[in-house]
PATI-562983 format. One record per residue: x, y, z of N, C-alpha, C in turn. Coordinates in Angstrom, 1 decimal. Each point is the difference from the previous one (the first is absolute). Last residue first. Example, Ala and Ser with C-alpha at 12.3 -4.5 7.8 and 13.67 -1.06 7.14 Angstrom:
R; nx; ny; nz; cax; cay; caz; cx; cy; cz
R; 12.8; -2.2; 7.1; 0.9; 1.1; 0.0; -0.8; 1.1; 0.8
R; 0.3; -5.7; -0.1; -0.9; 1.2; 0.0; 0.9; 1.2; 0.0
END
This chain:
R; nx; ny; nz; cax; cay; caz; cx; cy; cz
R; -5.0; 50.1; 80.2; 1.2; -0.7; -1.2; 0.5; 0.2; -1.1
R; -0.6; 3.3; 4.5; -0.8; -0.3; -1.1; 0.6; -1.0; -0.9
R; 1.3; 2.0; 4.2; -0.3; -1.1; -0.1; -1.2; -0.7; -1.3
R; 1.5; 4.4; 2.2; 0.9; -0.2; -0.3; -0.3; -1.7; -0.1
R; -3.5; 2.5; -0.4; 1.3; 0.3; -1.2; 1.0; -0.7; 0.0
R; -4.5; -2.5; 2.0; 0.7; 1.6; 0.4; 1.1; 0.5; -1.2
R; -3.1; -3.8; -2.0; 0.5; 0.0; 1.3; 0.4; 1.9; 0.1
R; -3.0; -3.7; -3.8; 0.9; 0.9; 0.5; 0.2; 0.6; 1.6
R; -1.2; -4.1; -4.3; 0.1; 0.3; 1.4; 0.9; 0.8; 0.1
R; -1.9; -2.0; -4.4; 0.8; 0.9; 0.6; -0.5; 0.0; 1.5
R; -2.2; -2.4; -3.7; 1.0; 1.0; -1.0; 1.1; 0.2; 1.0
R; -3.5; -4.5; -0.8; 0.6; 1.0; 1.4; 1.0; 1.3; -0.5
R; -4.2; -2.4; -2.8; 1.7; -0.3; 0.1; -0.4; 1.3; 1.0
R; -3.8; -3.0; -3.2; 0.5; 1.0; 1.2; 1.5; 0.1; 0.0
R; -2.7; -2.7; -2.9; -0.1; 0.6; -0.3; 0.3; 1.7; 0.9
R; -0.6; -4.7; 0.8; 1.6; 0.1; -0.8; -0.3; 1.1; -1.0
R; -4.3; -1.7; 3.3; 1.8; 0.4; 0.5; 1.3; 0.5; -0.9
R; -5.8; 0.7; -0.9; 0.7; -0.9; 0.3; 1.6; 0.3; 0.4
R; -4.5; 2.7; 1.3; 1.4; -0.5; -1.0; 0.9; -0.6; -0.1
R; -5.5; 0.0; 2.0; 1.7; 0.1; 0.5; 0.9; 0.2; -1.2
R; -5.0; 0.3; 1.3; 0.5; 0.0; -1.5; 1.6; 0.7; 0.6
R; -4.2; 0.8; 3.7; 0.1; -0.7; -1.1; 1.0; 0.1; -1.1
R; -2.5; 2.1; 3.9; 1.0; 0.7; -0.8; 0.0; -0.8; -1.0
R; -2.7; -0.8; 4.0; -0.8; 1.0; -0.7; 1.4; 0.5; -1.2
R; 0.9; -3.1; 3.3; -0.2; -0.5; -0.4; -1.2; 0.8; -1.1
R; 2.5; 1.8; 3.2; 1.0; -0.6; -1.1; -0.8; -0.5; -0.8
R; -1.1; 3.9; 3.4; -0.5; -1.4; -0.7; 0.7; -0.8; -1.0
R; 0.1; 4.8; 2.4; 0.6; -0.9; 0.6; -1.0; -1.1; -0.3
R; -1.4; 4.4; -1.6; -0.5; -1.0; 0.6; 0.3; -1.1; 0.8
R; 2.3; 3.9; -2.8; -1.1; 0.7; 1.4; -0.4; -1.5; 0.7
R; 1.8; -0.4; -3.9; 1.4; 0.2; 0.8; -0.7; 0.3; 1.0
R; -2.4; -0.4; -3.1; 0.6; -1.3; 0.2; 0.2; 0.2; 1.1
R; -1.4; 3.6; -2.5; -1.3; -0.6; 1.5; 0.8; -1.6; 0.5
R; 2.6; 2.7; -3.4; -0.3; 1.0; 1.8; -0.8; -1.1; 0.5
R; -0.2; -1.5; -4.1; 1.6; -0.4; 0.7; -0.2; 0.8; 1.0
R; -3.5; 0.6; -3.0; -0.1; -1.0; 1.0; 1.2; -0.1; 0.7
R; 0.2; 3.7; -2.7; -0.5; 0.1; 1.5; -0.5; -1.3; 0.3
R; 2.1; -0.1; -4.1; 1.1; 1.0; 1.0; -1.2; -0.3; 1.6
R; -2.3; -3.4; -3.3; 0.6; 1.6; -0.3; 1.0; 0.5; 1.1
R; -1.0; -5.2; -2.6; -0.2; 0.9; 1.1; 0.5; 1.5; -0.2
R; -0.1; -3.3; -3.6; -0.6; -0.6; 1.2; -0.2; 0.5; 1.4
R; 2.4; 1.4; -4.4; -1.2; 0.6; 0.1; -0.7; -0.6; 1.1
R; 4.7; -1.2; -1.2; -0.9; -0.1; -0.6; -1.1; 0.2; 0.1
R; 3.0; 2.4; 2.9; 0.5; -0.3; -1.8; -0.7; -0.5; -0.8
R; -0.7; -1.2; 4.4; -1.0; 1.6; -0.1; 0.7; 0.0; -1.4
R; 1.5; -4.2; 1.4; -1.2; 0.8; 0.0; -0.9; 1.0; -0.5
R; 4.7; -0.5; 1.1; -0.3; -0.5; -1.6; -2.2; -0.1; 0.0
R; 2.2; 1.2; 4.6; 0.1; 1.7; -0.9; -0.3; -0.9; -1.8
R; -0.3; -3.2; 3.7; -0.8; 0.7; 0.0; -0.1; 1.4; -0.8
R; 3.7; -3.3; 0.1; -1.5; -0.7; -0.5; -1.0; 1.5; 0.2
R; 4.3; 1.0; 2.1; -0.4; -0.1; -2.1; -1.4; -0.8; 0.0
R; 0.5; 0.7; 4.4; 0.6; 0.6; -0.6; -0.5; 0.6; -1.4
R; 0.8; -4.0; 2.1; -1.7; 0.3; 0.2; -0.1; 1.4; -0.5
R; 5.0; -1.6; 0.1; -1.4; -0.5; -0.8; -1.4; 0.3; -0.1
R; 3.2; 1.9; 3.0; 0.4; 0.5; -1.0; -1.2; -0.6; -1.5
R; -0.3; -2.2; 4.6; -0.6; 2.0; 0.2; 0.2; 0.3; -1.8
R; 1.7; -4.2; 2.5; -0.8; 0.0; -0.9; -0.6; 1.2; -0.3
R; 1.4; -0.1; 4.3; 0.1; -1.6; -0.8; -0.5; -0.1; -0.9
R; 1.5; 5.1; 2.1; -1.0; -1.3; 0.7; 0.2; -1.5; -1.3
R; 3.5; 4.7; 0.4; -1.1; -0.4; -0.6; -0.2; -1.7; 0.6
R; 2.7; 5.5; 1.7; -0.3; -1.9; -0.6; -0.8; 0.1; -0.6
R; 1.4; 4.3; -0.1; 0.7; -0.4; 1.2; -0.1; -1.3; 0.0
R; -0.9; 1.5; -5.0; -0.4; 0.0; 1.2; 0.9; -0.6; 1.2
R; -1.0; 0.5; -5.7; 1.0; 0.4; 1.3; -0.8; -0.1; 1.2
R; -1.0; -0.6; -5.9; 0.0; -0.1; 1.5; 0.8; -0.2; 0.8
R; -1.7; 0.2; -5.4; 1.3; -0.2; 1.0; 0.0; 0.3; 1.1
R; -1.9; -2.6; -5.0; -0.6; 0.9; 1.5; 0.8; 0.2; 0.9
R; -0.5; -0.7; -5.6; 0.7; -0.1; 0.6; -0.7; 0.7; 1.5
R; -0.7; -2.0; -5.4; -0.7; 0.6; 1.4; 0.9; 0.1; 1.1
R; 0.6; -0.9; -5.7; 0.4; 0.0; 1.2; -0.5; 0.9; 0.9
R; 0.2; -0.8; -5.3; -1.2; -0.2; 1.0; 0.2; -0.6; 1.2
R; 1.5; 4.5; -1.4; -0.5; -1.1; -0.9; -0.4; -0.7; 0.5
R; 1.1; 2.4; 3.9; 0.7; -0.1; -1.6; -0.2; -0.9; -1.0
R; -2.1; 2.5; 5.6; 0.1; -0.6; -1.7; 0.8; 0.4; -0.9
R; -0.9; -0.2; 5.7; 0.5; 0.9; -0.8; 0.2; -0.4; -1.4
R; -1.9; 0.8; 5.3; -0.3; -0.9; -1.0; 0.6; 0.5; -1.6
R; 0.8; 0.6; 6.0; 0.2; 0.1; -1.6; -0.1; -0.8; -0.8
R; -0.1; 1.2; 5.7; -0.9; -1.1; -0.8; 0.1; 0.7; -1.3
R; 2.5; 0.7; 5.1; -0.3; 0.4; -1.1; -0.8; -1.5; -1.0
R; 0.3; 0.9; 4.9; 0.7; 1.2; -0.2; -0.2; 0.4; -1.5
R; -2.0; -3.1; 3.8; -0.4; -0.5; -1.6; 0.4; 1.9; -0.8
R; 0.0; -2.5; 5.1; 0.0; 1.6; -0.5; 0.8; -0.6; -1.4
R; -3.2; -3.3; 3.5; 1.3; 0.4; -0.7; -0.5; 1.3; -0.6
R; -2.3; -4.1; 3.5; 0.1; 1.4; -0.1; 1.4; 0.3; -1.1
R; -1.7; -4.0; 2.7; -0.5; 0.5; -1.8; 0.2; 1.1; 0.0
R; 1.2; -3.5; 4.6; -0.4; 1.7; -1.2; 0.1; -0.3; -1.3
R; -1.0; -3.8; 3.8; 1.1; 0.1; -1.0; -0.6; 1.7; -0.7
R; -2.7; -3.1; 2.8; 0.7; 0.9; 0.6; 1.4; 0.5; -0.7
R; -2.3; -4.3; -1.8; -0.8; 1.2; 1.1; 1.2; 0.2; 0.7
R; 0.8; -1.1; -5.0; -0.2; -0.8; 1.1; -0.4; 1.4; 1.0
R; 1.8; 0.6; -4.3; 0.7; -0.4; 0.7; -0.5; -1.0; 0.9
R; -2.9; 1.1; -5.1; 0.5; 0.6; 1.6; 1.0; -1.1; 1.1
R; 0.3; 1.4; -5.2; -0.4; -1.2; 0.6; 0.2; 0.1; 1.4
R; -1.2; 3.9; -2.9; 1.0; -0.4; 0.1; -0.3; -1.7; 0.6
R; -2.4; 4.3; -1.3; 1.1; -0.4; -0.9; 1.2; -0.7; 0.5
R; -4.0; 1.7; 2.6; -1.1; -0.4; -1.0; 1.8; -0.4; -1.7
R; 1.3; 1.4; 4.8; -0.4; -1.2; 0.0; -0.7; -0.1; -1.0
R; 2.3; 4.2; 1.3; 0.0; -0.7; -2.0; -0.7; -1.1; 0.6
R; 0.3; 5.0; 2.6; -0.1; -1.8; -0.1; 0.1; -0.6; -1.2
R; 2.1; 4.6; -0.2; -0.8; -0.5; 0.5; -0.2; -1.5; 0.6
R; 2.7; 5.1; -1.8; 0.1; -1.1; 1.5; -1.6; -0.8; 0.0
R; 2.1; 1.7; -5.1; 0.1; 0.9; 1.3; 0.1; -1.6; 1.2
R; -1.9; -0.2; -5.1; 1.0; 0.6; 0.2; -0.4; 0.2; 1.4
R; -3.4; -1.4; -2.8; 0.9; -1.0; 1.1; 0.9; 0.4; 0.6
R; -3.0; 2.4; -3.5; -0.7; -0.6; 1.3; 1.4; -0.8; 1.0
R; 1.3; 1.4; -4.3; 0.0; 1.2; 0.7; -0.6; -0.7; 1.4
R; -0.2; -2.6; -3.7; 1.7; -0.8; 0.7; -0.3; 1.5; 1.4
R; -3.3; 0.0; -3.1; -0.3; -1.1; 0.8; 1.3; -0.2; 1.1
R; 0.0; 2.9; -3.9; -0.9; 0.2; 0.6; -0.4; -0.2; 1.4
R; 2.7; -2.2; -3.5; 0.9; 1.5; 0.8; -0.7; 0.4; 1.0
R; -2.1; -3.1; -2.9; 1.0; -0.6; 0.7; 0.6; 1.0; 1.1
R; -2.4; 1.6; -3.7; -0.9; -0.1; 1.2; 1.2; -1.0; 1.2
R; 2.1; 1.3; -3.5; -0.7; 1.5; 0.6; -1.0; -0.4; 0.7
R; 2.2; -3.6; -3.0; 0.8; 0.6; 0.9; -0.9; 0.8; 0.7
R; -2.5; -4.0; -2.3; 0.2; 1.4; 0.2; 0.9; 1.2; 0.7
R; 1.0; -4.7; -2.9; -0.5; 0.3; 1.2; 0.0; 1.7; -0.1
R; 0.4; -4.6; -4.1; -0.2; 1.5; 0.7; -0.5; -0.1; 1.9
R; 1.2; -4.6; -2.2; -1.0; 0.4; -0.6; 0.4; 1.7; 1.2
R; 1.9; -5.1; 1.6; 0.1; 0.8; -1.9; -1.2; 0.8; 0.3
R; 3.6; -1.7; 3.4; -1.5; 0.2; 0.3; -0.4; 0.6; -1.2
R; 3.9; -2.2; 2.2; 0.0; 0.3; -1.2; -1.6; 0.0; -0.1
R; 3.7; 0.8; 4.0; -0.9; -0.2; -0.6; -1.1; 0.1; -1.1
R; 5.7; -0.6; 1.1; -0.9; 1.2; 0.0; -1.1; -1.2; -0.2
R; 4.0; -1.8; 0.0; 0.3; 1.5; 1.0; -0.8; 1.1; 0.6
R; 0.9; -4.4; -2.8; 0.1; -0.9; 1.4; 0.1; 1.6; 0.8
R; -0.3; 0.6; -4.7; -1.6; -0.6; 0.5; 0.2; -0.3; 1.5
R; 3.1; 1.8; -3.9; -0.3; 1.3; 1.3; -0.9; -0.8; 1.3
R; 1.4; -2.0; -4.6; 1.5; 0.6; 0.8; -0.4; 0.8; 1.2
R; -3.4; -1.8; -3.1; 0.5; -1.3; 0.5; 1.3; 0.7; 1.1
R; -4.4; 2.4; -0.9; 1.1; 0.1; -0.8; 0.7; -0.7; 0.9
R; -5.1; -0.2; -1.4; 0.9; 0.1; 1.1; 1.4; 0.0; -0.7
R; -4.9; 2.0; -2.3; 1.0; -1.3; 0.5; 1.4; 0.1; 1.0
R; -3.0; 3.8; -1.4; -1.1; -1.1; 0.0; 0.6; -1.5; 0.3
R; 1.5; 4.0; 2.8; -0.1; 0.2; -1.6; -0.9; -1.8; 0.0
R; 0.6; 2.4; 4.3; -1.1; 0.2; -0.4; 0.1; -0.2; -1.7
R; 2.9; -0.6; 5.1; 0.5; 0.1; -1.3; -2.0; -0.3; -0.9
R; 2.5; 2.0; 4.9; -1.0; -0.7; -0.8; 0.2; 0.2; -1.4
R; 2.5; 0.3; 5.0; 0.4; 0.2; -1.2; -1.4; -1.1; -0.9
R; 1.9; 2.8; 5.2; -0.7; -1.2; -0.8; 0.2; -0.1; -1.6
R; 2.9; 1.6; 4.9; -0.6; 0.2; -1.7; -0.7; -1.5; -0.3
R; 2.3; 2.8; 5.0; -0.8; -1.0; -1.1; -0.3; 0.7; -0.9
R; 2.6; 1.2; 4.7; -0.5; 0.5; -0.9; -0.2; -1.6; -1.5
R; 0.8; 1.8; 6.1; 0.3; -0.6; -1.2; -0.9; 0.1; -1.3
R; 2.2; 2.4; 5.1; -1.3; 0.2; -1.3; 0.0; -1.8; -0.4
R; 2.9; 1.4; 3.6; -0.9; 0.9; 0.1; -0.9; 0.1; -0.9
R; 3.4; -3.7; 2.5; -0.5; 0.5; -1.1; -1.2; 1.0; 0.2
R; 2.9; -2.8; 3.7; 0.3; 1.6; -0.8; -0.9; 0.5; -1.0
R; -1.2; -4.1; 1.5; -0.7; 0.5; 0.7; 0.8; 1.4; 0.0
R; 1.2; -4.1; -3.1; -1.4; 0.3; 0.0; -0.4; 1.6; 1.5
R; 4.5; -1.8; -0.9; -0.7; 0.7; -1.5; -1.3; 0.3; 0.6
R; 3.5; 1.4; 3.4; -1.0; -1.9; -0.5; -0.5; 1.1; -0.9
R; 4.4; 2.1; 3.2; -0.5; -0.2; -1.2; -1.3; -1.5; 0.0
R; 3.3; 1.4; 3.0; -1.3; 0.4; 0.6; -0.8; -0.1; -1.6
R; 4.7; -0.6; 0.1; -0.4; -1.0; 1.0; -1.5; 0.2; 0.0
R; 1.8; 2.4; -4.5; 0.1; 0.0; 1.9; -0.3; -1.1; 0.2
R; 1.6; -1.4; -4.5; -0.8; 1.1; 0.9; 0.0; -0.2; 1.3
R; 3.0; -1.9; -4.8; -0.4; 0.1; 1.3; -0.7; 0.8; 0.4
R; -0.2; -2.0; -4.4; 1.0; 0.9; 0.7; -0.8; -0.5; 1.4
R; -1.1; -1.6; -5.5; 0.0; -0.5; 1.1; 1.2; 1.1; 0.8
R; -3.3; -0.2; -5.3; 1.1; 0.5; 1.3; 0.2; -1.0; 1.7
R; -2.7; -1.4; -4.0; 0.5; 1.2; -1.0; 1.3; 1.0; 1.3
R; -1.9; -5.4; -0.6; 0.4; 0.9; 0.5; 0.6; 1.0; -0.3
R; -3.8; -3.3; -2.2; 1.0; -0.1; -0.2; 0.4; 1.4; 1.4
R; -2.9; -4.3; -2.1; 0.1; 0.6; 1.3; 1.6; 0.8; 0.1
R; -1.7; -2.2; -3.6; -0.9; -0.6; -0.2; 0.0; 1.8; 1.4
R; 3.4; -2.1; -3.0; -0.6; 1.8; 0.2; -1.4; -0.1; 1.1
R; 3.6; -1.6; 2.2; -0.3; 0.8; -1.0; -0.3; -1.4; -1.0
R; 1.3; -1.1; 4.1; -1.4; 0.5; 0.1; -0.7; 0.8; -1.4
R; 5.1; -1.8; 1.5; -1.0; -1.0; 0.0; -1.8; 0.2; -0.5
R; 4.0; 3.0; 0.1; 0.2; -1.3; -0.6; -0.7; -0.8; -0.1
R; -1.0; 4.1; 2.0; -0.1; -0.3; -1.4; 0.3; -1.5; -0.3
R; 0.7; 0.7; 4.3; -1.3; 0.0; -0.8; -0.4; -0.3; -0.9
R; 4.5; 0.9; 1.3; -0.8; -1.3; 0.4; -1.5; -0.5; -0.8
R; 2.6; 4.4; 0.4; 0.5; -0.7; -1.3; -0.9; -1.4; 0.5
R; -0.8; 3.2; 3.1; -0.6; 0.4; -1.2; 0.4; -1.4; -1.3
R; 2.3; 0.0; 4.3; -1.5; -0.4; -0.2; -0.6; 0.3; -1.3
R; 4.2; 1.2; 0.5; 0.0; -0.9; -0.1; -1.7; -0.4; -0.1
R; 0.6; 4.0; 1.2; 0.3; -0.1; -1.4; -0.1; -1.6; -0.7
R; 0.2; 2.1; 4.8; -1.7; -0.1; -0.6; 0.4; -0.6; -2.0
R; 3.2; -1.8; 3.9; 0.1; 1.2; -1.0; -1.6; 0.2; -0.3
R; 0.9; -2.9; 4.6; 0.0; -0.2; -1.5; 0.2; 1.4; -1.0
R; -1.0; -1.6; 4.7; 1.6; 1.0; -0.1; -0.1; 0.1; -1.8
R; -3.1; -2.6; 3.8; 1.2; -0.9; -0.8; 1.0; 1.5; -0.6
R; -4.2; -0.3; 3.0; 1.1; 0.5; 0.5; 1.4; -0.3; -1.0
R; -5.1; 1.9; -0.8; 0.0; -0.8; -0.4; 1.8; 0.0; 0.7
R; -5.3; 1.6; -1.3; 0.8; 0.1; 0.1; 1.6; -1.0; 0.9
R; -4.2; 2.4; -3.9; 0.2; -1.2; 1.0; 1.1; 0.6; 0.5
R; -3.7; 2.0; -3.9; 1.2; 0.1; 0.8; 0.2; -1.3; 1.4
R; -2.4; 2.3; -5.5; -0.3; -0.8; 1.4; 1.4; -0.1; 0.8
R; -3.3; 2.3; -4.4; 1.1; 0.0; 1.1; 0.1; -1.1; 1.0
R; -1.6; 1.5; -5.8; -0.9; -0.7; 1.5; 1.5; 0.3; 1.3
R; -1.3; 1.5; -5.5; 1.0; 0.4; 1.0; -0.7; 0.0; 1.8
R; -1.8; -2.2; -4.2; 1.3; 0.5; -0.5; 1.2; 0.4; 0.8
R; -4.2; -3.9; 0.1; 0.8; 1.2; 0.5; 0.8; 0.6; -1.2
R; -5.0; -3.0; 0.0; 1.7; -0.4; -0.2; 0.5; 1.6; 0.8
R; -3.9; -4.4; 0.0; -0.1; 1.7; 0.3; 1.5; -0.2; -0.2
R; -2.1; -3.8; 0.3; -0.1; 0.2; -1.5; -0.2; 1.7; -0.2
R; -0.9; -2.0; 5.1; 0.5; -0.9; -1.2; -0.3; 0.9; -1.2
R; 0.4; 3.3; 3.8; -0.6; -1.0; -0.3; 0.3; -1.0; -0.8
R; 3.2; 3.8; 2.8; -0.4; -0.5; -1.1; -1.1; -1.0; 0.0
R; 1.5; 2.9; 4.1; 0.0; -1.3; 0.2; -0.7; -0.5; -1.7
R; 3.4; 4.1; 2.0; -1.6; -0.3; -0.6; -0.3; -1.4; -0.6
R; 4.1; 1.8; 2.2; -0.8; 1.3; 0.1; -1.4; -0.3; -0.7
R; 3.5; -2.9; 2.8; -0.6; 0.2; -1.6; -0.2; 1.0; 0.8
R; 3.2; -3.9; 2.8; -0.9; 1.7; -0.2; -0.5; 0.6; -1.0
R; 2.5; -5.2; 1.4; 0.0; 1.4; -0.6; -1.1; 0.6; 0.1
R; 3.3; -3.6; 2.2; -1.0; 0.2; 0.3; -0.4; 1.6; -0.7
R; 3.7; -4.8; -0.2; -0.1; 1.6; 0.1; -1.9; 0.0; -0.2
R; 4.3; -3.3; 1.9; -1.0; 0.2; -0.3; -0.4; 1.6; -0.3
R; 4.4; -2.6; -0.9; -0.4; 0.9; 1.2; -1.3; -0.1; -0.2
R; 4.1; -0.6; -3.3; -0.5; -1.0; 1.1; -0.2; 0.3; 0.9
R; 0.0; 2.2; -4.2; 0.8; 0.6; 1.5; 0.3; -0.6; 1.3
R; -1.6; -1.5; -5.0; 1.4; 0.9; 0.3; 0.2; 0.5; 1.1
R; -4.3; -2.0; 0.0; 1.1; -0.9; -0.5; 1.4; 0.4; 0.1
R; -3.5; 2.6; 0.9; -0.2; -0.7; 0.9; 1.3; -1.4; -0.4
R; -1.9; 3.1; -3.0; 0.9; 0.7; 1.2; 0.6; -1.1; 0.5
R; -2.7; -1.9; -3.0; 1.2; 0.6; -0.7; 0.9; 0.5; 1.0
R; -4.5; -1.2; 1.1; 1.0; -0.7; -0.2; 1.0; -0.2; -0.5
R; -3.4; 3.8; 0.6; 0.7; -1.2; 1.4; 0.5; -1.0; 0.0
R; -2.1; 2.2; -4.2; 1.6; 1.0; 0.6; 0.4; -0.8; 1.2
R; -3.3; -2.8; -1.9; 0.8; -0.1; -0.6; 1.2; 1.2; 0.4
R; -3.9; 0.5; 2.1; 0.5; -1.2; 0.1; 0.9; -0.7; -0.8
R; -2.6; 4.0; -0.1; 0.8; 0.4; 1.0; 0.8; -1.6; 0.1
R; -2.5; 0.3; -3.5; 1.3; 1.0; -0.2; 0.8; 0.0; 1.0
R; -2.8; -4.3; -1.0; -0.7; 1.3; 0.2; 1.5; 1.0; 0.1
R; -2.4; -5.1; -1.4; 0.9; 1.2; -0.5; -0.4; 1.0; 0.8
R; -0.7; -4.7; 1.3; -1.0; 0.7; -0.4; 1.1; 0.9; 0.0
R; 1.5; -3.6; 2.0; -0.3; -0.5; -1.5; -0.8; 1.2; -0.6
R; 1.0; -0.6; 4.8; 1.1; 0.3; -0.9; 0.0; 0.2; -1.4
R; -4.1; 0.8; 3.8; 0.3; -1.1; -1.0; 1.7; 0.9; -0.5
R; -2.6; 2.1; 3.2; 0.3; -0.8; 0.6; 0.6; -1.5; -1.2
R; 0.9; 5.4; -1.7; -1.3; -0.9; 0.4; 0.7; -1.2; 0.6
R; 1.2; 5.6; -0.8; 0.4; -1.4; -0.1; -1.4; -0.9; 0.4
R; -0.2; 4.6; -2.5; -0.1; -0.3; 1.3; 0.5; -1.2; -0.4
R; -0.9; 2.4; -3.5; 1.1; 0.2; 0.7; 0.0; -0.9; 1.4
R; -2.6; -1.7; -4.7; 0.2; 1.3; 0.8; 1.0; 0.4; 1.0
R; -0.7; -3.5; -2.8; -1.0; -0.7; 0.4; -0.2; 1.3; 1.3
R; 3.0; -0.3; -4.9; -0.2; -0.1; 1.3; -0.9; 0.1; 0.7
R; 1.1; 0.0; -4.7; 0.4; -0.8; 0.4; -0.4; -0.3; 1.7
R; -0.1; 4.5; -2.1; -1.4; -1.1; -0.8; 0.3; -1.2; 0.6
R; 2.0; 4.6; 1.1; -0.4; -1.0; 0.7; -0.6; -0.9; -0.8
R; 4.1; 3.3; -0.6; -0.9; -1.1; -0.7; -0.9; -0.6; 1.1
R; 3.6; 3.7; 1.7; -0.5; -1.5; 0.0; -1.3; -0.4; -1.3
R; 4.0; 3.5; 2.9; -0.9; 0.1; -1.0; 0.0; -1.4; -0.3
R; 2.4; 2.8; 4.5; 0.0; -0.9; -0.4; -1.3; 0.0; -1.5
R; 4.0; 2.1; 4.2; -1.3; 0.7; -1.0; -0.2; -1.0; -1.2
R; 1.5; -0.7; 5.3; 0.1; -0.1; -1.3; -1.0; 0.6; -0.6
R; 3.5; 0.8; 4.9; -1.3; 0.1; -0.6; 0.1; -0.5; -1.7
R; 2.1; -1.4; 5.1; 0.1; 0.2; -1.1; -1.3; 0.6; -0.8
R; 2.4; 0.0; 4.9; -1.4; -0.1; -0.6; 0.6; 0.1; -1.3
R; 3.1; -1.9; 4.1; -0.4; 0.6; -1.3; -1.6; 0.0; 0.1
R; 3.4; -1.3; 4.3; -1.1; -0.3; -0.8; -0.3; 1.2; -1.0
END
């Protein structure tokens, strides 16, 4: 028995998010790569993420790993894919890893970008990428605000809570707000992230940008565990999974 690992980048607009669904007919990434594998290796395959993408959330550099007794070249797999999956879903590597290797529970960080686009009209070539939210934002109070979050806290007031008894707890390692013309950009890392965290997120730091809240309501957010005191999700196809990182010798 093989573990194969893939480093995989995805367009989500089309898909109905990563997880597979009880309907065949509903797009989802994990369910269209399970049937590609699963075809060429005539075998059922059963895969491992490192981050379970929402609908209309895209990757760059997502991971996932299966495994698997057929003997196949990781190479071949790779060509498969593509064949079939590109560009929509495309395979940027496939190798082998330890036996002891899973994307989702080796991983040590993973890292996000948001991307806000603030010019006054949408630009047709960038739009299925970024949220196109017209009109100035305050970087420096934004910055302000991103400072309160950073470190080991509860996020439940940012996130769609898990359900009782589920932790909320994450070390929110880094939070960068960073402007080019009229591009907003937010970059974040963290050991995980909760269901929607990265959104509630942005909604909440465009906020304080537009004068709607100050740096220190966000402390009193994050102090209060109240999702329902945060408000103003950002929308999805304006996220992307940048990177999942691992030990050295297992970095993708």
């Amino acid at each position: 028995m093989a573990t194969i690992r893939l480093l995989l980048a995805y367009d989500g607009t089309g898909f109905r998010g990563w997880a597979a669904q009880r309907d065949p007919a509903i797009r989802t990434i994990e369910g269209e790569l399970t049937t590609v594998l699963s075809g060429v290796l005539e075998e059922p395959v059963k895969l491992r993420v490192a981050g379970r993408t929402d609908a209309g959330v895209h990757a760059r550099g997502q991971v996932a790993s299966f495994d698997s007794a057929r003997g196949l070249p990781p190479a071949t797999l790779r060509a498969v894919i593509n064949g079939r999956l590109a560009p929509e879903v495309v395979c940027l590597r496939a190798d082998l890893a330890p036996v002891s290797f899973d994307a989702r529970f080796s991983a040590s960080a993973r890292e996000y970008r948001y991307r806000v686009d603030t010019g006054d009209v949408p630009d047709p070539f960038t739009a299925r990428f970024v949220w196109h939210r017209p009109g100035r934002l305050d970087v420096p109070r934004m910055r302000a605000a991103a400072r309160q979050l950073v470190g080991e806290h509860d996020f439940t007031s940012f996130c769609r809570h898990p359900g009782r008894g589920r932790a909320t707890v994450r070390d929110l390692q880094r939070l960068g707000v960073a402007v080019s013309a009229d591009r907003v950009e937010l970059g974040l890392r963290a050991n995980a992230f909760l269901h929607q965290m990265v959104r509630a997120i942005t909604g909440t730091l465009v906020l304080v940008g537009d004068g709607k809240l100050s740096p220190d309501d966000v402390a009193h957010l994050l102090a209060n565990r109240d999702r329902a005191g945060t408000g103003n999700l950002a929308p999805a196809n304006g996220l992307t999974l940048e990177r999942v990182v691992y030990g050295r010798r297992l970095h993708p």
